[in-house]
N, C-alpha and C positions, 0 to 999 in steps of 0.2 A: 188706321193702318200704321204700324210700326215694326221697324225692324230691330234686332235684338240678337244679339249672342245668345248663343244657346246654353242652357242650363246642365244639362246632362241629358243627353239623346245617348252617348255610346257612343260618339264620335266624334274628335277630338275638337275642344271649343278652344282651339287657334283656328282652325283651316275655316269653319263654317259658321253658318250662322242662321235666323230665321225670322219668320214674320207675322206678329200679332196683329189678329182680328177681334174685332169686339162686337162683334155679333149684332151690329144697329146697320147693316146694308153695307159695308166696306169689304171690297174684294178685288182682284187683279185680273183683268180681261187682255185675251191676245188674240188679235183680226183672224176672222175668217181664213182658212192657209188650205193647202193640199196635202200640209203636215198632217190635219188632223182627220183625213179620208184615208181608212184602210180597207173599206170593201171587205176583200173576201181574207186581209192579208193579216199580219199579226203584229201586236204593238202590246207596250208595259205600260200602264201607269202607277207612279208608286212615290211615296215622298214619308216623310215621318210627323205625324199629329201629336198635337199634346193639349185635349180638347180642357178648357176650363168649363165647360159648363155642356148642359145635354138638349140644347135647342130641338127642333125637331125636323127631321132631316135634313141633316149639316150636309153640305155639298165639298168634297173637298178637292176632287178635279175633273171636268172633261167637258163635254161639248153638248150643253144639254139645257132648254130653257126651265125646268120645271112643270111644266103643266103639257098633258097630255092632248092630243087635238089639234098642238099646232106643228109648223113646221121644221123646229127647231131642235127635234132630239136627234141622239147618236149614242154617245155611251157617257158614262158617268161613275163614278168611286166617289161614295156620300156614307154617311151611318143610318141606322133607322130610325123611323119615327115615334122612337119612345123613348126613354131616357137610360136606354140600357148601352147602346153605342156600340150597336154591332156592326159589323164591316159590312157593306151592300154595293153589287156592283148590279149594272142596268145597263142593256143597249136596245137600240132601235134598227129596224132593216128598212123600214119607212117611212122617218119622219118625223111619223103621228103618234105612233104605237108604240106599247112595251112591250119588246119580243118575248123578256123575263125579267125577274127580278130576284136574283140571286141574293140570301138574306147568311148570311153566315149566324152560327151559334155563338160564336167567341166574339167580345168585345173590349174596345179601348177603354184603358182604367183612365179612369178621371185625376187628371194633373198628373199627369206621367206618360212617357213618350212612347210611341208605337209605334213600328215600320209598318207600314200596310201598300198593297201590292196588288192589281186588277189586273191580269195577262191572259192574253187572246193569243192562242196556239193551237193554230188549224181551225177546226170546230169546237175548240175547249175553250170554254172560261171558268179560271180558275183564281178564288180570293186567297191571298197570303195574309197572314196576321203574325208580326215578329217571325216571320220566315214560312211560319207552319202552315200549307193546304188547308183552310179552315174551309169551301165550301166551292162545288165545281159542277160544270152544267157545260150542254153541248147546245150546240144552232148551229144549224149549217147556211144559214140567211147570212149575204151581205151584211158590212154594217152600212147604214144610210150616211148620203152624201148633205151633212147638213148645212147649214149656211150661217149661221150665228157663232160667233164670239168661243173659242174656248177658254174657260174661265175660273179661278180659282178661288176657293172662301166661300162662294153663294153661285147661284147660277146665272145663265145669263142676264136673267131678268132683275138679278138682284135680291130676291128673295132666297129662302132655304139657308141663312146664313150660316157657315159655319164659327163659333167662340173659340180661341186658343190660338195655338200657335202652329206653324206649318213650317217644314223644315224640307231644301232639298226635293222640292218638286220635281220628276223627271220622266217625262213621255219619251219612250222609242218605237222607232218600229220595225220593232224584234221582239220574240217572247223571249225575254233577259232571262226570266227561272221559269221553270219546266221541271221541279221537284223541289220535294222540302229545301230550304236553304239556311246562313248561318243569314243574319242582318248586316250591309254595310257596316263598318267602324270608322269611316274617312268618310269627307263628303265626297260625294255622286259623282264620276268621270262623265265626260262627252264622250259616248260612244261614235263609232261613225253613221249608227242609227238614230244618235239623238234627234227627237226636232223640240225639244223645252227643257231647259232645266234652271229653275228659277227656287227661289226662298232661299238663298244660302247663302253667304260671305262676298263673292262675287257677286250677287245681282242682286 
């Protein structure tokens, strides 16, 4: 795990900065919270990737152990399990199960930076790729109150690692965009919704 000035994300590499992973199990865990229980309510996950390599199913933030059956899932923003690196979001309303598995068409170019963006508004979940609506779905299910680690790089368990670099990690619980948008240029304010915002200059 190391951290790094950023190369070119789009946003200015005085203010911010970011955090390589190298894909052998190293990754950023933060305790169990009430931050990370939104039930029926709405929240962003979104940070900027810059994957070196196409492991397979890179995790690259939320509350989710990997393996299905136990008690550990909630939601998650990971790529897919192939080495094409398409944006995937996922929640659970139980726990156990996968309510969906939102698989976007569009994916991160390899060694080059990408905003990407999972937002839960109302009963929509909706993937952004560099601003754009790439893939959206409804559930009107809770999301589940889970008890494990939310975690960044790999899952809880430590597996799924994600390779590259992660910039500007930040959870709110607000659906921050709710239509096409332009990408941050600066790094990530603290909303008064924030409850994470980690990989950047300050942290």
């Amino acid at each position: 795990l190391r951290v790094d000035k950023i190369a070119s994300v789009g946003v200015s590499t005085e203010t911010t900065g970011s955090v390589f992973f190298d894909g052998t199990g190293d990754f950023l865990s933060v305790a169990d919270s009430d931050d990370w229980h939104y039930g029926s309510g709405d929240f962003t996950a979104e940070c900027w990737a810059y994957p070196t390599a196409s492991p397979n199913e890179p995790m690259l933030v939320g509350q989710w152990s990997g393996s299905t059956g136990s008690t550990t899932l909630s939601w998650v923003m990971m790529l897919s399990n192939d080495s094409n690196r398409h944006l995937r979001g996922l929640m659970s309303s139980n726990t156990s199960a996968v309510d969906f598995d939102l698989v976007s068409s569009a994916s991160l170019g390899l060694n080059q930076w990408s905003h990407c963006a999972f937002v839960k508004n109302g009963s929509t979940f909706t993937l952004y790729l560099n601003g754009a609506n790439v893939a959206s779905t409804t559930d009107s299910d809770a999301l589940s109150n889970a008890t494990n680690a939310l975690t960044i790089g790999a899952t809880s368990a430590g597996d799924q690692p994600f390779q590259g670099y992660l910039s500007n990690v930040r959870v709110c619980r607000h659906a921050v965009y709710t239509s096409d948008f332009v990408p941050p240029t600066r790094e990530l304010e603290v909303r008064p919704e924030t409850v994470l915002l980690a990989c950047y200059d300050g942290e």
